[in-house]
C-alpha positions as CSV (number, residue, x, y, z in Angstrom):
1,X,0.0,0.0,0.0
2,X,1.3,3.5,-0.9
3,X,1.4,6.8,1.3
4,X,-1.0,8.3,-0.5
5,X,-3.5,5.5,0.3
6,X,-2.2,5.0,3.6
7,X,-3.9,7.7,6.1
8,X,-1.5,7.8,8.5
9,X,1.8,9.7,7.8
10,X,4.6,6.9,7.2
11,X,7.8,7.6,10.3
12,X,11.2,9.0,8.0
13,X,12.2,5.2,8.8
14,X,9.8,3.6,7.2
15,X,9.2,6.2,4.1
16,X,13.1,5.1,3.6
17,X,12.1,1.4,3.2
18,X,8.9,1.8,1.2
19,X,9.0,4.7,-0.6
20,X,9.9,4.4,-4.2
21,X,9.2,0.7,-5.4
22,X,6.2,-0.7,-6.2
23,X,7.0,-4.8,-6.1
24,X,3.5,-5.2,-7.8
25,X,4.8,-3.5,-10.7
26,X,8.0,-5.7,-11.2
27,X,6.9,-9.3,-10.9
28,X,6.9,-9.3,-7.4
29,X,10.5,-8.0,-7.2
30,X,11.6,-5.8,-4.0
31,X,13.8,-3.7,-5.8
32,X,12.9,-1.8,-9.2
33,X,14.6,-2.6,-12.1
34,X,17.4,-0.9,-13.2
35,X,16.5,0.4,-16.8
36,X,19.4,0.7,-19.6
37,X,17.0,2.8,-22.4
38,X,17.5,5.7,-24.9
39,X,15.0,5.0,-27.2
40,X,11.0,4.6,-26.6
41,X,8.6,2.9,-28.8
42,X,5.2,3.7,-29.3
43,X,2.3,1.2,-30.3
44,X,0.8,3.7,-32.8
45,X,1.3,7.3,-34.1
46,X,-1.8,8.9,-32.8
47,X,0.4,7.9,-29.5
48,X,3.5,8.8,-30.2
49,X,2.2,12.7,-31.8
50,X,0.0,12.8,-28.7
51,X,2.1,12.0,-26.0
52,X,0.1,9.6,-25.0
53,X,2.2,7.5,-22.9
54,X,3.9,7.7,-19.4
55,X,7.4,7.4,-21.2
56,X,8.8,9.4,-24.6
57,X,12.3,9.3,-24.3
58,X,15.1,8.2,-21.8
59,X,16.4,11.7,-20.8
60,X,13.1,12.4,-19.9
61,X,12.8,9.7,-17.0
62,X,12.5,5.9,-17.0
63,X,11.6,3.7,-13.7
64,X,14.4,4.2,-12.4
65,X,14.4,8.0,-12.3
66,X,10.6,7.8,-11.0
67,X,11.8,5.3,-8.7
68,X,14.4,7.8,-6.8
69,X,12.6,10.7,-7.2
70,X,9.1,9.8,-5.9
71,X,11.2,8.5,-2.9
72,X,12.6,11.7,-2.4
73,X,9.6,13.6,-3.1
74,X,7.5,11.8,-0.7
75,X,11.1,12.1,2.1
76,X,11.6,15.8,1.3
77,X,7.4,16.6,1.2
78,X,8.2,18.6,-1.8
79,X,5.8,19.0,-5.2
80,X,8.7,17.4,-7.2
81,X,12.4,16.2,-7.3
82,X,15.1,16.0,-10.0
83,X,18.2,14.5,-10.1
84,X,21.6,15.8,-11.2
85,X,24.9,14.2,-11.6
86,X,26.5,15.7,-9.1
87,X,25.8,17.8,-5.8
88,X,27.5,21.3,-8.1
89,X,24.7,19.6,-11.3
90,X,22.3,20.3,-8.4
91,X,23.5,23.6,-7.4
92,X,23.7,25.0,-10.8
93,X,20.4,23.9,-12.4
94,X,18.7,24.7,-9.0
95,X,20.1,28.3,-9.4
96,X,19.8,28.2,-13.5
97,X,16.2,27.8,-12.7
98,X,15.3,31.2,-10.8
99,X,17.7,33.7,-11.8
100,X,17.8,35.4,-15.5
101,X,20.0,38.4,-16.7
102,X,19.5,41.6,-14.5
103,X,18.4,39.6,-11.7
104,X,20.3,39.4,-7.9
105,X,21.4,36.7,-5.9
106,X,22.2,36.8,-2.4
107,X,24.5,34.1,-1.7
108,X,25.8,32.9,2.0
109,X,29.9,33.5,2.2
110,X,30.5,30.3,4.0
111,X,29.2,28.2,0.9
112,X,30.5,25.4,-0.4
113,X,33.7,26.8,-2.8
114,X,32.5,25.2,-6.2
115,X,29.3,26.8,-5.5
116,X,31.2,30.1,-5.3
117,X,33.3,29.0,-8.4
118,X,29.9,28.7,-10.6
119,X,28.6,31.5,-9.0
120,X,31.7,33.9,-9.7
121,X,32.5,32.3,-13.0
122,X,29.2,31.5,-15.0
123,X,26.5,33.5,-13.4
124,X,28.0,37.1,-14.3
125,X,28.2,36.0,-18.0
126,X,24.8,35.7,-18.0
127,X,24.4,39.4,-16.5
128,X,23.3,37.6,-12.7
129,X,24.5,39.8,-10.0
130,X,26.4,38.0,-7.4
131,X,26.5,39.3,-3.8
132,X,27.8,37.4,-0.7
133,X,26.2,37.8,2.8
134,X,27.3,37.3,6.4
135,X,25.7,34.1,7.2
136,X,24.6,35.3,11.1
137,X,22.4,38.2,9.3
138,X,19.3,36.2,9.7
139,X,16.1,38.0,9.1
140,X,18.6,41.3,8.8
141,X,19.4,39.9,5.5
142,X,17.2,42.3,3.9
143,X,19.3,45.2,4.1
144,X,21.1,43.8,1.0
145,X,17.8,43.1,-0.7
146,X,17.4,45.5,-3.9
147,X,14.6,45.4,-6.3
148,X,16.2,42.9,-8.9
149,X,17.0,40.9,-6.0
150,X,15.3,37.1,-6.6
151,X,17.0,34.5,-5.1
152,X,18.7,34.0,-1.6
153,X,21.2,30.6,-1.6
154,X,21.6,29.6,1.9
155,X,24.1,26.2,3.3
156,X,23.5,24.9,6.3
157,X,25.9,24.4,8.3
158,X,28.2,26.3,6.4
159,X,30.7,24.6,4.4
160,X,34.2,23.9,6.2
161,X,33.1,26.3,9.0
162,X,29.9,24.8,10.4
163,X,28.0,28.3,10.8
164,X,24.3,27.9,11.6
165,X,22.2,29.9,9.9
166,X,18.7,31.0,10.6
167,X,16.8,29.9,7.5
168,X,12.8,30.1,8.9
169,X,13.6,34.5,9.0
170,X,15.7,34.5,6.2
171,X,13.0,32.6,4.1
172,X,10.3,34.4,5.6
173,X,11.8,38.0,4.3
174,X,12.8,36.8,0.9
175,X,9.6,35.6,0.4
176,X,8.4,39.5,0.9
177,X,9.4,40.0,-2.1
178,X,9.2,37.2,-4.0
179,X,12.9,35.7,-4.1
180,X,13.1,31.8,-4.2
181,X,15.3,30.7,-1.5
182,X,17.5,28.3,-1.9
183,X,19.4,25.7,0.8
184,X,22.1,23.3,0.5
185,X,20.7,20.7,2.9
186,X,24.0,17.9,2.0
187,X,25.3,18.0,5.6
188,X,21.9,16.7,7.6
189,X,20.3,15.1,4.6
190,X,16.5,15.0,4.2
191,X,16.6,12.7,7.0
192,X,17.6,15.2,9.4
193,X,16.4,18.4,8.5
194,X,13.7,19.3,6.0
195,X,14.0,22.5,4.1
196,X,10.9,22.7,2.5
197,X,9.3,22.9,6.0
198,X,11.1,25.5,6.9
199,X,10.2,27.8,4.1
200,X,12.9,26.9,1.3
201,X,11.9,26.6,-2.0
202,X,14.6,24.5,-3.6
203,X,16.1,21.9,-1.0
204,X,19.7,20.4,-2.9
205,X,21.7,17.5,-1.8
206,X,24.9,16.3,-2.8
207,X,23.6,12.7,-3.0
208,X,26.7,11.2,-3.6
209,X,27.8,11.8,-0.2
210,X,24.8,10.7,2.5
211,X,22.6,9.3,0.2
212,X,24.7,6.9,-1.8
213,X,26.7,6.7,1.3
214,X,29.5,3.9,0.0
215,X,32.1,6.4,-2.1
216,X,31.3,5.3,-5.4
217,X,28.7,7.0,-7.7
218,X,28.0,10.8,-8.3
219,X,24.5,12.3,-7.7
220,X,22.7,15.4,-7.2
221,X,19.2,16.2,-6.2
222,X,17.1,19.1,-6.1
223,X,13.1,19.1,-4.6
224,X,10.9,21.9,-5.6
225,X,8.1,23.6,-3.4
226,X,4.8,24.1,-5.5
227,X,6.1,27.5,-6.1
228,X,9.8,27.1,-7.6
229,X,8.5,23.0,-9.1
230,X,7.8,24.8,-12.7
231,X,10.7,26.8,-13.1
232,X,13.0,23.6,-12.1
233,X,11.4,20.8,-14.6
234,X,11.6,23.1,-17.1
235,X,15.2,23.8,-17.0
236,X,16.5,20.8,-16.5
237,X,14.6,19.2,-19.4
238,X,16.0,22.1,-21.4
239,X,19.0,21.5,-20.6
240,X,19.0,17.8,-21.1
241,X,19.7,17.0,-17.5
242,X,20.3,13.1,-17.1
243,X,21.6,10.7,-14.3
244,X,22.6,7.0,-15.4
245,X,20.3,4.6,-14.1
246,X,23.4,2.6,-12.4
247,X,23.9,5.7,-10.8
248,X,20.3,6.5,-9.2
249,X,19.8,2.5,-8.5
250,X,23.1,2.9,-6.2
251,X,21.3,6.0,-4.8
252,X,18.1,4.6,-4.1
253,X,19.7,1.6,-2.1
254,X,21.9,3.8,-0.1
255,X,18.7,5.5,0.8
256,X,17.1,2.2,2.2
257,X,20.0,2.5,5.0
258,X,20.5,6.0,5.2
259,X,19.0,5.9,8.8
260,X,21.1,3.6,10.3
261,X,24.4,4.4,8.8
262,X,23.9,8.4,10.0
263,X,22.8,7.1,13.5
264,X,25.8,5.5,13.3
265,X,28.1,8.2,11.9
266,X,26.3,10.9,14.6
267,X,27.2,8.4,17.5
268,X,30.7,7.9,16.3
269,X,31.4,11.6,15.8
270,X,30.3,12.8,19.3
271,X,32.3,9.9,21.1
272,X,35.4,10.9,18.9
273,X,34.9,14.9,19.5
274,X,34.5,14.2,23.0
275,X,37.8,13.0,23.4
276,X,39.1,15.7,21.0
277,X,37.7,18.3,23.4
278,X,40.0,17.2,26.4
279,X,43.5,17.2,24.3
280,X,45.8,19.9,25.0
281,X,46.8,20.5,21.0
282,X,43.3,21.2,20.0
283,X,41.1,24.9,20.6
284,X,37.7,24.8,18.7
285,X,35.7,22.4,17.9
286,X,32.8,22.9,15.0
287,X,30.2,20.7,15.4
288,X,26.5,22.7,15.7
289,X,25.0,19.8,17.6
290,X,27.3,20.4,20.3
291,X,25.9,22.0,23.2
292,X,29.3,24.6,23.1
293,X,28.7,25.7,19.6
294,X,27.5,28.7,18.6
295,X,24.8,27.7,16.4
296,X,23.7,24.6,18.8
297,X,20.0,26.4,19.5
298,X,19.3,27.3,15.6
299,X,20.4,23.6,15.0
300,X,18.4,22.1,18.1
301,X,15.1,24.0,16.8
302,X,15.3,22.9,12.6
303,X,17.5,20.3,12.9
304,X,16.1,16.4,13.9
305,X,20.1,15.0,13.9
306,X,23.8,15.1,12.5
307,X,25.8,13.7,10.8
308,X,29.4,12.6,10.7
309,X,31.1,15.6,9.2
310,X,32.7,18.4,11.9
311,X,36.0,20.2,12.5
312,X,38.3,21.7,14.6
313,X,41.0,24.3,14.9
314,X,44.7,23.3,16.4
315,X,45.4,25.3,19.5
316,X,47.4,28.9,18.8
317,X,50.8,28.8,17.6
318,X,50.6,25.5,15.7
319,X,52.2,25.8,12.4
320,X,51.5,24.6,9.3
321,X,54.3,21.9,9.2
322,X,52.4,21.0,12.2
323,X,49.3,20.6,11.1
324,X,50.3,18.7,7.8
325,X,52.6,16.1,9.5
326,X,49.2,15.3,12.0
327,X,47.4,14.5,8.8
328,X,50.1,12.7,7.1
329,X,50.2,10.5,10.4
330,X,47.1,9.1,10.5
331,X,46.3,6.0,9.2
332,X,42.7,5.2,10.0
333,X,41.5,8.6,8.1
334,X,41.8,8.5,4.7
335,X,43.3,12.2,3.2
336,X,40.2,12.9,0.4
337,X,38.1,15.3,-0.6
338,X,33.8,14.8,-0.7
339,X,32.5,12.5,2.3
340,X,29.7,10.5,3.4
341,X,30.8,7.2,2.7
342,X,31.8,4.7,5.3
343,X,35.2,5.6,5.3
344,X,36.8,8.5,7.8
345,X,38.3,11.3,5.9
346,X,40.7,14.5,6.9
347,X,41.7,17.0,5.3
348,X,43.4,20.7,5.7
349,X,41.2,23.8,5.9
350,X,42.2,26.8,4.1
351,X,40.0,29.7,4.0
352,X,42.1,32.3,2.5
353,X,40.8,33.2,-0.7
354,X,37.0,31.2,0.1
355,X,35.6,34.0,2.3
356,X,34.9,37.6,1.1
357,X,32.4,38.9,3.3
358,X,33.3,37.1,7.1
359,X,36.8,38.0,8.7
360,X,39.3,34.9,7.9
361,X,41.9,34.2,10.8
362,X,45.0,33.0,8.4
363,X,47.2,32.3,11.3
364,X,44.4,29.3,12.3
365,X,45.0,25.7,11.4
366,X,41.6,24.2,10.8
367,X,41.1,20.4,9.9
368,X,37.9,19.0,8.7
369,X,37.3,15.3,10.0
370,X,34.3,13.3,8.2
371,X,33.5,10.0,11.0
372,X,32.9,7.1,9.8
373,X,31.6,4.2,10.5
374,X,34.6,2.3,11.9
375,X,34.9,1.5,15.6
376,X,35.4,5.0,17.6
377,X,37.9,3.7,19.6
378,X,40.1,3.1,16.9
379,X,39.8,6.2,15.5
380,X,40.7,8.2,18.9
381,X,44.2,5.8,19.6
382,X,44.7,6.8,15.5
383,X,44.8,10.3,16.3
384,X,46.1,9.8,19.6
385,X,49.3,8.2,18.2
386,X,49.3,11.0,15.7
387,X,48.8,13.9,18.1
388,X,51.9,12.4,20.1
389,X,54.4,11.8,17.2
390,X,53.9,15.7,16.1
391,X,53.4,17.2,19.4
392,X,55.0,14.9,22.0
C-alpha cells in the first residue's frame, strides 16, 4: 500500500524502506529494475504525436528515475524532485532555474567553494548579480535586498566552517518580495532536516555523499516547493539533465540505509569529539549539535540530527608543518576530498581566498574530519598516536 493511500503519515524510517518501489509493478520484485534505455517505442502514431504514454524518451525519465525521485519527493514533502549528476549539477540547475539576466542573488559566504566558483565564474556571463552575505544576518538579510534581488542561496551548516544559519527568518523575508530561497541541505540530509518545512523553495543535496553513502557513484538532487516546481522541470529538461540509471539505482539503495548508517556516523562523531575536546593541541571544535557551539540552538530548533562531518582548529601557535605532519600520520583517516561514505576522511582547511564577506583568521589551522563508521575507539588511539608523534 502506498502513502497516498495510507492515512496515517509513514515515520522517515519507514518512508526510507517503502517509498519508491512498487514490487506489484515488477513481478513481485523488491527492488525496481534498473533500466538501460535511450530509445522509446510507441504502439501507434496517434500515440506517439499525442504523447500519450507515461514514457517518450530516456532523458526524460524511465523507472528508475521515477523510482528515486518519488522516494525523495515523498522524504523531502516537496511537489517534485530532480536529479543531477553531481551535488555542483544540483546547485547550478537549482540556481539556472530562478535567476535570469539583470536579476540578484544573495549568496551565503560560507558556501561550499564550487558553489562560489559557478557563482563567480558562469552567473556574471549571464548578466546575474552576485552578492555574498554574512551568514549570522538572519532576518537582517534584507538590508542587502534590492529590487532585482530574486534568489537568496543559503548552506546549512556552512561549508568547512559549520556556521548555523537562521533559514525560517531568512525565508520568511525573501519571500516578501518574491525571491526563491535556496538551501544546500548535504550536511543533515532530508533525514535530518527538511527545508521545505522551513520555508525553502529549492532543498539540494549532494547525493553522492549521504545518500549513496558507500564512495562510489555521483548524484545530485534538487526538490521543488509548489512555487519554484515549474521553473526547475523546465530547466533541467531544457538542458537535457540526465543521471545513469546505475547511478540513481546505487542512490536509491543507499537510501534504504541512510538511517542507520547516520545514527551510526552521529554516535561515532560525538564519542570521537569528546575526546578531541580534552586534548591539549586542539582549541575549537565545530560541530552545531554540540551544546558549546554557537549555532547549537538554531540547530536544536530545525535540525532532527547530525551527521558525521565536523571540525576543529589546532590550539594557537601551531604551524602549518604541524598541522600537515598530523594529517600525514594518520592511518585510520583516509586524506580525500567529498564525504559520506563509510570511510573516515581529513583534510586541511584553508580559507584564505574562500571568504569575502566574514573575517578569515589566516594564522588558524583548521582540519575537517568526516567519521565514519569504523569503531570509535580506533579512530581516537589513531589520532592519539598521531597527536603524540607531532606534538609529543
Amino acid at each position: 500500500m502506498s502513502n497516498t493511500e495510507n492515512k496515517t503519515p509513514l515515520k522517515p524510517d519507514t518512508q526510507l524502506a517503502h517509498t519508491g518501489r512498487d514490487s506489484r509493478g515488477f513481478h513481485g520484485f523488491v527492488n525496481p529494475p534498473v533500466v538501460h534505455a535511450s530509445t522509446v517505442l510507441y504502439p501507434d502514431v496517434k500515440t506517439l504525436v499525442t504523447g500519450g504514454q507515461t514514457y517518450s524518451y530516456a532523458r526524460r525519465g524511465n523507472p528508475t528515475t521515477d523510482s528515486l525521485e518519488g522516494a525523495l519527493k515523498e522524504l523531502e514533502g516537496a511537489a517534485g524532485v530532480k536529479l543531477a549528476n553531481s551535488g555542483l549539477n544540483a546547485v547550478a540547475l537549482a540556481i539556472l532555474s530562478c535567476v535570469k539576466s539583470g536579476d540578484h542573488i544573495l549568496i551565503a559566504d560560507t558556501s561550499y567553494q564550487p558553489t562560489r566558483h559557478f557563482a563567480d565564474t558562469v552567473l556574471p556571463n549571464f548578466g546575474v548579480k552576485v552578492e555574498y552575505y554574512d551568514p549570522k544576518l538572519a532576518a537582517n538579510i534584507k538590508t542587502l535586498f534590492r529590487p532585482e534581488t530574486t534568489a537568496v542561496f543559503v548552506e546549512a551548516p556552512g561549508s568547512l566552517t559549520f556556521e548555523m544559519q537562521d533559514v525560517p527568518a531568512i525565508a520568511a523575508v525573501a519571500h516578501e518580495i518574491d525571491a526563491t530561497v535556496l538551501m544546500d541541505n548535504t550536511w543533515a540530509s532530508p533525514l535530518y532536516c527538511r527545508p521545505l518545512s522551513l520555508g525553502v523553495d529549492l532543498s539540494i543535496q549532494a547525493g553522492t555523499k549521504y545518500i549513496v553513502g558507500h564512495s562510489d557513484a555521483m548524484l545530485g538532487t534538487i526538490a521543488a516547493s509548489e512555487k519554484a516546481w515549474d521553473n526547475l522541470h523546465a530547466v533541467c529538461g531544457a538542458m537535457g539533465s540526465h543521471v545513469a540509471p546505475d547511478d540513481i539505482y546505487l542512490g536509491l539503495r543507499g537510501l534504504r540505509t541512510l538511517s542507520v548508517r547516520l545514527e551510526r556516523h552521529q554516535r561515532n562523531t560525538f564519542e570521537v569529539l569528546n575526546w578531541l575536546k580534552d586534548q591539549p593541541q586542539i582549541g575549537a571544535l565545530r560541530y552545531p549539535a554540540l551544546e558549546t557551539d554557537p549555532g547549537y540552538k538554531i540547530w536544536k530548533r530545525d535540525f532532527s540530527g547530525s551527521s558525521g562531518l565536523c571540525g576543529f582548529d589546532f590550539r594557537q601557535g601551531t604551524t602549518k608543518e604541524q598541522s600537515f605532519a598530523f594529517l600525514d600520520a594518520l592511518e585510520l583517516f583516509g586524506l580525500g576530498f567529498s564525504w559520506g561514505g563509510f570511510e573516515s576522511l581529513a583534510i586541511p582547511v584553508k580559507l584564505k581566498g574562500s571568504r569575502s564577506v566574514t573575517p578569515v583568521d589566516e594564522d588558524r589551522h583548521m582540519v575537517r574530519l568526516h567519521i565514519g563508521l569504523e569503531d570509535p575507539e580506533d579512530l581516537i588511539r589513531d589520532m592519539d598516536r598521531a597527536l603524540k608523534k607531532v606534538f609529543g
